[in-house]
BALOBA-1460 file (C-alpha; in Angstrom, 3 decimals):
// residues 250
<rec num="1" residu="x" x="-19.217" y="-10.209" z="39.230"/>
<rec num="2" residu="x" x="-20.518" y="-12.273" z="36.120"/>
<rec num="3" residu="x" x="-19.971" y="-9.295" z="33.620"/>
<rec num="4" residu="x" x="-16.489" y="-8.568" z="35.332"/>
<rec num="5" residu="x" x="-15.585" y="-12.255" z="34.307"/>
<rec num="6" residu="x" x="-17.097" y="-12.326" z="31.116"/>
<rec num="7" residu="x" x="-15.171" y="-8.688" z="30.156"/>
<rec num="8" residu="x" x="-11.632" y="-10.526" z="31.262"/>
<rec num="9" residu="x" x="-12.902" y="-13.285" z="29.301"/>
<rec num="10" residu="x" x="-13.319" y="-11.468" z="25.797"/>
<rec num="11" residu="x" x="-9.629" y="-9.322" z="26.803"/>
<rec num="12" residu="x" x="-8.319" y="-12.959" z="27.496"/>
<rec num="13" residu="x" x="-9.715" y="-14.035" z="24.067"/>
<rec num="14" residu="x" x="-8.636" y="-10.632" z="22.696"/>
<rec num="15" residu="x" x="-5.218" y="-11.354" z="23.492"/>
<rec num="16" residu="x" x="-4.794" y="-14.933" z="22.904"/>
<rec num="17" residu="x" x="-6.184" y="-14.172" z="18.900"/>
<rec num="18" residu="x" x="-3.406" y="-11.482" z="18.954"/>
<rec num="19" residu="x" x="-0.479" y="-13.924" z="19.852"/>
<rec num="20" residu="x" x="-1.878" y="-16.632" z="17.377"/>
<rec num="21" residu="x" x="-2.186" y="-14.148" z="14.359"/>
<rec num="22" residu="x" x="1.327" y="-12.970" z="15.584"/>
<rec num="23" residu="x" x="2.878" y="-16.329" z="16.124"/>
<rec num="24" residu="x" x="2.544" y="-17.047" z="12.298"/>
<rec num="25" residu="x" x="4.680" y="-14.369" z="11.212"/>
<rec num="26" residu="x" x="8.488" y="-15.293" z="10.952"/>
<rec num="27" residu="x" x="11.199" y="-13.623" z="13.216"/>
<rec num="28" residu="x" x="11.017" y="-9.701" z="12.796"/>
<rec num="29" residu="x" x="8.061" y="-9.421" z="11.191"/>
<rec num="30" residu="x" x="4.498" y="-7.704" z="12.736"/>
<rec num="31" residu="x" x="1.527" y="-6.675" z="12.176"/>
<rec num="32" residu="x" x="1.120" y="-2.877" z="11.583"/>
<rec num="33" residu="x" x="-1.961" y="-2.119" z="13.650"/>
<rec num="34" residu="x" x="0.137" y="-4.025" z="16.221"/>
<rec num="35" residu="x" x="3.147" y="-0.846" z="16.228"/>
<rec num="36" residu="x" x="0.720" y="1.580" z="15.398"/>
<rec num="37" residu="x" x="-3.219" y="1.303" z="14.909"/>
<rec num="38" residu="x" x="-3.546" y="4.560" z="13.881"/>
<rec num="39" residu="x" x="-2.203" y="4.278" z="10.240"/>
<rec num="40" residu="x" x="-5.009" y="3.656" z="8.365"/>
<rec num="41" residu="x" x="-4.801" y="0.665" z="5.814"/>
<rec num="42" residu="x" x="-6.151" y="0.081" z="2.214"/>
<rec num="43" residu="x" x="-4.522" y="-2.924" z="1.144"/>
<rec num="44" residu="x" x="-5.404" y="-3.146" z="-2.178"/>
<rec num="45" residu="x" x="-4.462" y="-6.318" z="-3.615"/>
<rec num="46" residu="x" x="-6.562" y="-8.088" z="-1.083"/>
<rec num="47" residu="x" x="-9.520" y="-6.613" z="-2.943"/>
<rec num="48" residu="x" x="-10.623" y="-5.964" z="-6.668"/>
<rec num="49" residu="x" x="-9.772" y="-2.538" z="-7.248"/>
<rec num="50" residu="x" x="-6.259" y="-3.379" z="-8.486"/>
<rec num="51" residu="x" x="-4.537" y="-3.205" z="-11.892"/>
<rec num="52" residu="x" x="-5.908" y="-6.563" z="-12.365"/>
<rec num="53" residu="x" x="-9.110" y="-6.746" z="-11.097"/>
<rec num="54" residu="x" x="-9.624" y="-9.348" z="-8.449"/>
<rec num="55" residu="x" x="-7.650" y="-10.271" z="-5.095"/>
<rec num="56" residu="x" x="-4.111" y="-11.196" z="-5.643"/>
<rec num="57" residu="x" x="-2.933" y="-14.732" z="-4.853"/>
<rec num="58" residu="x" x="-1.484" y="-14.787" z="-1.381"/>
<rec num="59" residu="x" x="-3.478" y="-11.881" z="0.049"/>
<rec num="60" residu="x" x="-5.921" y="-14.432" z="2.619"/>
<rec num="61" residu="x" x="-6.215" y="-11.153" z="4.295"/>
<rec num="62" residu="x" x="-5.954" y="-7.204" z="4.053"/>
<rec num="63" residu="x" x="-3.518" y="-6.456" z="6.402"/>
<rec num="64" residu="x" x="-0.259" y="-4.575" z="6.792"/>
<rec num="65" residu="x" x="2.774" y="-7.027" z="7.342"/>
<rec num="66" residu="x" x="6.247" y="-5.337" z="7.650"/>
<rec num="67" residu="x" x="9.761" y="-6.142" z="9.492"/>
<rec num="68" residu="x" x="9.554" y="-4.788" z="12.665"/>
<rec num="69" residu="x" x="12.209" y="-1.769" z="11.932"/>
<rec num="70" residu="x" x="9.974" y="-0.529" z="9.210"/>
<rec num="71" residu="x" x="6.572" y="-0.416" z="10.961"/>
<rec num="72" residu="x" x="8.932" y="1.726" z="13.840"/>
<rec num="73" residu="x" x="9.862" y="3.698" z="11.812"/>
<rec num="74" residu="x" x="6.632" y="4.208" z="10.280"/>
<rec num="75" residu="x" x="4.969" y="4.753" z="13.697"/>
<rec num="76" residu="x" x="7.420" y="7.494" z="13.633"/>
<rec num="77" residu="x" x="6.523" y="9.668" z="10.701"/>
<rec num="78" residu="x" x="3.019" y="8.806" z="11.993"/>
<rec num="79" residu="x" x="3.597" y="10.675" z="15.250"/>
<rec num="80" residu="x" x="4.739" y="14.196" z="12.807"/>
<rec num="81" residu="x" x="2.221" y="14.001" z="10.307"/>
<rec num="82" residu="x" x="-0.255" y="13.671" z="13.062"/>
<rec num="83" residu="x" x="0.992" y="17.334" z="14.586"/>
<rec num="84" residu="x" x="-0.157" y="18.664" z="11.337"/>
<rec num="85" residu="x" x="-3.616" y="16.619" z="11.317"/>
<rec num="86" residu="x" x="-2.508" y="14.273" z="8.610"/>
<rec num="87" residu="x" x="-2.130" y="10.303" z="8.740"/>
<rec num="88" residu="x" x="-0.294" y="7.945" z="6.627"/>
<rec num="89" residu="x" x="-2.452" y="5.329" z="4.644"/>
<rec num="90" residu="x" x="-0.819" y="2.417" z="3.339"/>
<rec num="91" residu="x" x="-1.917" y="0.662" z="0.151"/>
<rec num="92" residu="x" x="0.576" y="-2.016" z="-0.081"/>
<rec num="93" residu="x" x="3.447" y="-3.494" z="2.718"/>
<rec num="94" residu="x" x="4.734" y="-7.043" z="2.821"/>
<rec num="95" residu="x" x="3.529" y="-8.982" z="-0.563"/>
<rec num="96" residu="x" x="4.418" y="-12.240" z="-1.082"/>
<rec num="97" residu="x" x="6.532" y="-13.965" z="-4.095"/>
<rec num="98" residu="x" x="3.240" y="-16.072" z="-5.154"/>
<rec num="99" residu="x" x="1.425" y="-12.742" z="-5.648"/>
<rec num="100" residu="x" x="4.572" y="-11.477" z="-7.825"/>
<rec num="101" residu="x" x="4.313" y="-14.878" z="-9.445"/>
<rec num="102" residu="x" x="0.070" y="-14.204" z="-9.861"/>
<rec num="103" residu="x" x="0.885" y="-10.554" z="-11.628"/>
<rec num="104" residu="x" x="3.351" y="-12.674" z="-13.936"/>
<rec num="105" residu="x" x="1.392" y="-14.769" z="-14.922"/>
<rec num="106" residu="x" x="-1.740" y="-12.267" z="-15.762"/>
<rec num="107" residu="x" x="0.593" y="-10.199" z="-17.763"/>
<rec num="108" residu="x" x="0.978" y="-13.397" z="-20.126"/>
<rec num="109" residu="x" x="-2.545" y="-13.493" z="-20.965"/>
<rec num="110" residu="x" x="-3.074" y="-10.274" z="-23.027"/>
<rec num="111" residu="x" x="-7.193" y="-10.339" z="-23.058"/>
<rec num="112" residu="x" x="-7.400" y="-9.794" z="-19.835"/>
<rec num="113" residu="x" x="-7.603" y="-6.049" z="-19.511"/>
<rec num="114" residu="x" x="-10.514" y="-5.179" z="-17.166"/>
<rec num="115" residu="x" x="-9.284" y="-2.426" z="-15.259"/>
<rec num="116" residu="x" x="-6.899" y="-0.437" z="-18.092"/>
<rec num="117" residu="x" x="-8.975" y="2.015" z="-18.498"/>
<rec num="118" residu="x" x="-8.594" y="3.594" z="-14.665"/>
<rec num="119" residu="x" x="-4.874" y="2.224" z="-14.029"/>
<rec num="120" residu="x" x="-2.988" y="1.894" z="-17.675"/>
<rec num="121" residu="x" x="-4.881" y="3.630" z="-19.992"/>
<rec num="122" residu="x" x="-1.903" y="4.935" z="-22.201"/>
<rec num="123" residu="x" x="0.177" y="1.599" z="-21.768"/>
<rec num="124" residu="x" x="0.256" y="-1.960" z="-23.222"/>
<rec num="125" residu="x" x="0.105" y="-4.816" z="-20.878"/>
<rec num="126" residu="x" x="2.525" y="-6.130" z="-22.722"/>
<rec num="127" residu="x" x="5.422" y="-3.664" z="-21.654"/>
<rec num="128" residu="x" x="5.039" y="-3.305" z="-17.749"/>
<rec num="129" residu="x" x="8.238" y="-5.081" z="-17.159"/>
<rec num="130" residu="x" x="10.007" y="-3.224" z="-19.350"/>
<rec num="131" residu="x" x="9.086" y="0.289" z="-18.350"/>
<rec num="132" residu="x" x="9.657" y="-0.674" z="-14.468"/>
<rec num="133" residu="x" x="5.843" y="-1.012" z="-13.295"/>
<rec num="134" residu="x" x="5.848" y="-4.753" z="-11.955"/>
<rec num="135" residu="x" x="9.164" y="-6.708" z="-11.005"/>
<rec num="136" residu="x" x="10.135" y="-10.551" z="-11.535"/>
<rec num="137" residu="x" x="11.566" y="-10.349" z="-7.711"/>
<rec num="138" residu="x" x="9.786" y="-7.258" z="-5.624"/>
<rec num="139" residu="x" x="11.292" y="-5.249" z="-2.897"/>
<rec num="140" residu="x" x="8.174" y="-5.636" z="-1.626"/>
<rec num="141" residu="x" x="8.762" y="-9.243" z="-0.518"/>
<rec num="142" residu="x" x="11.731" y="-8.735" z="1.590"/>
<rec num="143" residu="x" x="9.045" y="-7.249" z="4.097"/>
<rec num="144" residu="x" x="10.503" y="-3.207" z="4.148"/>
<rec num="145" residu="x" x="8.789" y="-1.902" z="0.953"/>
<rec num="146" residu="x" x="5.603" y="0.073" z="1.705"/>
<rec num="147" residu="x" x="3.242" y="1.745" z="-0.524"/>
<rec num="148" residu="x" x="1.423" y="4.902" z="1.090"/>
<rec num="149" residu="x" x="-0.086" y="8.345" z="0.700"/>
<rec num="150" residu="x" x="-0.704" y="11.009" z="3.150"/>
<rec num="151" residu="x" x="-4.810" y="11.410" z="4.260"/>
<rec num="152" residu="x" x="-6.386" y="14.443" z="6.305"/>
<rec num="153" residu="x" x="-7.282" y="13.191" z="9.885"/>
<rec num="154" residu="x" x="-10.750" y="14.717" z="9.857"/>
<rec num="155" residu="x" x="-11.636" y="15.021" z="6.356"/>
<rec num="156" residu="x" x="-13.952" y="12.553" z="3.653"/>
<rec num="157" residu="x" x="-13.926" y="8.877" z="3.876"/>
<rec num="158" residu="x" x="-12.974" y="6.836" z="1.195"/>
<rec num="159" residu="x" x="-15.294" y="5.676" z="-1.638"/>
<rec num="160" residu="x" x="-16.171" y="2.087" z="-1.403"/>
<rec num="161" residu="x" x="-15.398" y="0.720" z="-4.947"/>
<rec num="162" residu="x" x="-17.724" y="-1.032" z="-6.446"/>
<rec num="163" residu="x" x="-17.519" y="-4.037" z="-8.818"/>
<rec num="164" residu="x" x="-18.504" y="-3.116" z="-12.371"/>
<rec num="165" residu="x" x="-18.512" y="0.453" z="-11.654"/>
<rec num="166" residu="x" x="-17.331" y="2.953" z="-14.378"/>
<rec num="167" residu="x" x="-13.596" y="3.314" z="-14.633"/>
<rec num="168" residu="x" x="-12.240" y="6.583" z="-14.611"/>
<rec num="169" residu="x" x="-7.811" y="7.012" z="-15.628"/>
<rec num="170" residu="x" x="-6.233" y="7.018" z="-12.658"/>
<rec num="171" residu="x" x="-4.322" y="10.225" z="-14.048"/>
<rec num="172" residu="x" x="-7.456" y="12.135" z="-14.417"/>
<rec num="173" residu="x" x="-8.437" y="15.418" z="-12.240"/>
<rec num="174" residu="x" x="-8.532" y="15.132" z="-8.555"/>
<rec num="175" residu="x" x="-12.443" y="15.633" z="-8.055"/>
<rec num="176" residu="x" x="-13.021" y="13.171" z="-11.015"/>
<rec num="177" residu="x" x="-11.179" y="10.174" z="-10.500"/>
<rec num="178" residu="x" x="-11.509" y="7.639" z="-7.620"/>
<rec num="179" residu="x" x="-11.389" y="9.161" z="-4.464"/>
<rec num="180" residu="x" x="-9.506" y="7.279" z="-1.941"/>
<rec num="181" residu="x" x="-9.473" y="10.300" z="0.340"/>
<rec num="182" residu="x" x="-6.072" y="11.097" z="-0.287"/>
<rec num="183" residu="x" x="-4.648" y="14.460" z="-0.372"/>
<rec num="184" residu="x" x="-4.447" y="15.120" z="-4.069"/>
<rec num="185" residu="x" x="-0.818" y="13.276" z="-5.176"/>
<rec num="186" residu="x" x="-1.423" y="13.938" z="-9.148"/>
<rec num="187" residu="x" x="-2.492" y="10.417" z="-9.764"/>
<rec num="188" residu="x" x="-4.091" y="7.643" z="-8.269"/>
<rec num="189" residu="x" x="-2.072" y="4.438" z="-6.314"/>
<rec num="190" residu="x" x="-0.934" y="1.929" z="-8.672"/>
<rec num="191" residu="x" x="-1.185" y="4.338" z="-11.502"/>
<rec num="192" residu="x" x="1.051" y="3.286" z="-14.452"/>
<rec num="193" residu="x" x="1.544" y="6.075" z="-15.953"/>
<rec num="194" residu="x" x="4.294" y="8.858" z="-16.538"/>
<rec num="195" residu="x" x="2.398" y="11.482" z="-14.600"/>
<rec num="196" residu="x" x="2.819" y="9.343" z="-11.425"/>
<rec num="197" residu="x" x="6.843" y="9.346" z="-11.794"/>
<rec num="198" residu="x" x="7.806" y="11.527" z="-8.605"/>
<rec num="199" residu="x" x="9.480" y="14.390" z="-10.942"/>
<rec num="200" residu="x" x="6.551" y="14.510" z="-13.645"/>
<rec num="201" residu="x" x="5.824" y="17.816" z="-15.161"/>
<rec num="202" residu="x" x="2.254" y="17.264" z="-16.013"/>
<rec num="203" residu="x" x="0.958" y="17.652" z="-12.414"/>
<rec num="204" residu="x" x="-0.409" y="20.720" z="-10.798"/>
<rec num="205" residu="x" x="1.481" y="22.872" z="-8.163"/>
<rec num="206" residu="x" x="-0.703" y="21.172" z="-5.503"/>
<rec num="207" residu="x" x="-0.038" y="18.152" z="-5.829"/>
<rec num="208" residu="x" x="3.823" y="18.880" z="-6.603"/>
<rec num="209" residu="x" x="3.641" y="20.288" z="-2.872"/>
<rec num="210" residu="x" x="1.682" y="16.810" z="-1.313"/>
<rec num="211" residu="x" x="4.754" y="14.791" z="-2.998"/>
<rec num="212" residu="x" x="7.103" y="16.714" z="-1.950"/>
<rec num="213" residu="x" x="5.660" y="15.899" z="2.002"/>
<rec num="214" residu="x" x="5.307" y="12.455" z="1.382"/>
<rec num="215" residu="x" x="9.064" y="12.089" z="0.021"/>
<rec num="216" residu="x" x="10.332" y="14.873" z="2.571"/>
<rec num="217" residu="x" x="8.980" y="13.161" z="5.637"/>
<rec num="218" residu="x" x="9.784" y="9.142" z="4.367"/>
<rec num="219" residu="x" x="13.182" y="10.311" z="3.651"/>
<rec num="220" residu="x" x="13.981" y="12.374" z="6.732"/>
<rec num="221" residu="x" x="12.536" y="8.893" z="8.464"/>
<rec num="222" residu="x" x="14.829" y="6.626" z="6.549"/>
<rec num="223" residu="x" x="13.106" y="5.718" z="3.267"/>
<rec num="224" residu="x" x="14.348" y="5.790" z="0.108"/>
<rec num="225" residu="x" x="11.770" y="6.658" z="-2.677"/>
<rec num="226" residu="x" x="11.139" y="4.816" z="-6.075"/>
<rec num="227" residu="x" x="11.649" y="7.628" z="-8.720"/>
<rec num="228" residu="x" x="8.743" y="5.857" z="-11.062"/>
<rec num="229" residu="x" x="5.872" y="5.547" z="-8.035"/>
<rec num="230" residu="x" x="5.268" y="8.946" z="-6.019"/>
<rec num="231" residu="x" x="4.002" y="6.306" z="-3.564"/>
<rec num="232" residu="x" x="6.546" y="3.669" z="-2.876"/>
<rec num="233" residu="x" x="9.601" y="3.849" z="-0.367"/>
<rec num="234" residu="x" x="11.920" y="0.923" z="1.207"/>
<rec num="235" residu="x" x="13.875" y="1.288" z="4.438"/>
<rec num="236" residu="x" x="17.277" y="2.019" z="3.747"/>
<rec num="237" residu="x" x="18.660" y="-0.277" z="6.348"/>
<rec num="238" residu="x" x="16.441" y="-3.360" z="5.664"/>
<rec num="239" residu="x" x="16.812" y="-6.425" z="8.181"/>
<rec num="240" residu="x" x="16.534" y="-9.011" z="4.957"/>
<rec num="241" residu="x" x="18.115" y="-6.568" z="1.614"/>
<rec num="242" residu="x" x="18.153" y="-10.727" z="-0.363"/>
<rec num="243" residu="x" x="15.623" y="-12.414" z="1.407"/>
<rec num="244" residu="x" x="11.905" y="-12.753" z="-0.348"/>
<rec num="245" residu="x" x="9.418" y="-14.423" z="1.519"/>
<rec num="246" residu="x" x="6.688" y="-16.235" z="0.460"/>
<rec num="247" residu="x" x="4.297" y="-16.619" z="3.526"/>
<rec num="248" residu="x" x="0.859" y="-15.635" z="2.957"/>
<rec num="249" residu="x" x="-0.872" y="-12.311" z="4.364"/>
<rec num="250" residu="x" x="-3.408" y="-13.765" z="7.056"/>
């Protein structure tokens, strides 16, 4: 009787963090794992291996935020990949405008270069406005921009980064740069380089083939892709198209 009360304690518990965690998301918005636990999540700027090199301002926490339509509709692509043993991964969903405001201001101080040689080896700092890399105002923070690749359901587990480890160009040979356990895409997330433009011609037939699933399957789901990042896609029909939020990711 005791351990029957004390299990529908911890549910009651269980649930009651859910709803508070929930509760401080505005109207529409939810928590991935919520719609669909089995997308796995790598949220990167919540940790150090980013372009940068430390957590982003306004990521408290690394978790998945989207509006509600977009984790659906993610939950639904899930649900085919799945058939085929694959899973999504998501790197990046709901970022707020103080973390847009954080990679602004880092790209104003020009010594600060710690991770170029893995994610912008052949490009200045200086120019990842212009060439389309990093945004003033993010689709990102209107809540239906997600960032993802495409993982084998039984397969390797990521690497764990490690701080001060050697870099290796994010651009560099499947077996030799980081491995995320990603199917091999050409490039690495958050690459900033030409090779990770969707339609590059410097990536192997392989990989060519895993980006043409990713975009296949977002699109027929109702994603548009981002012709400069193999990896990013926003909901066509988004709830809030001139709407960027600013809430932190908790």
């Amino acid at each position: 009787m005791k351990k029957y009360f004390l299990l529908r304690m911890f549910i009651f518990l269980l649930l009651a963090l859910n709803c508070a965690n929930a509760a401080t998301l505005p109207v529409n918005f939810v928590y991935l794992y919520n719609i669909d636990p089995t997308i796995q999540q790598n949220i990167r700027y919540a940790s150090s291996h980013n372009f940068i090199g430390r957590r982003i301002k306004g990521y408290e926490s690394a978790k998945c935020i989207l509006t509600k339509s977009t984790a659906l509709t993610l939950a639904q692509a899930q649900k085919e990949l799945n058939k085929h043993s694959l899973s999504l991964k998501v790197y990046d969903c709901y970022r707020p405008q103080m973390a847009v405001n954080d990679f602004i201001q880092w790209s104003q101080v020009v010594n600060q270069q710690e991770m170029k040689a893995e994610f912008y080896p052949r490009v200045n700092k200086k120019d990842f406005f212009n060439l389309g890399y990093v945004a003033a105002k993010s689709g990102h923070s209107r809540g239906s921009t997600v960032d993802l690749t495409i993982i084998p359901i039984v397969g390797p587990k990521q690497a764990t980064y490690q701080s001060q480890q050697k870099l290796v160009a994010c651009f560099a040979p499947y077996g030799e740069r980081f491995q995320d356990n990603s199917i091999d895409m050409g490039t690495g997330f958050d690459c900033m380089d030409e090779t990770a433009h969707y339609m590059s011609l410097a990536i192997n037939k392989n990989a060519r083939k895993n980006r043409n699933l990713l975009h296949a399957i977002m699109i027929k789901y109702g994603f548009k892709p981002y012709s400069l990042e193999w990896w990013h896609f926003t909901l066509k029909n988004e709830p809030y198209p001139n709407t960027y939020f600013n809430f932190p990711v908790m």
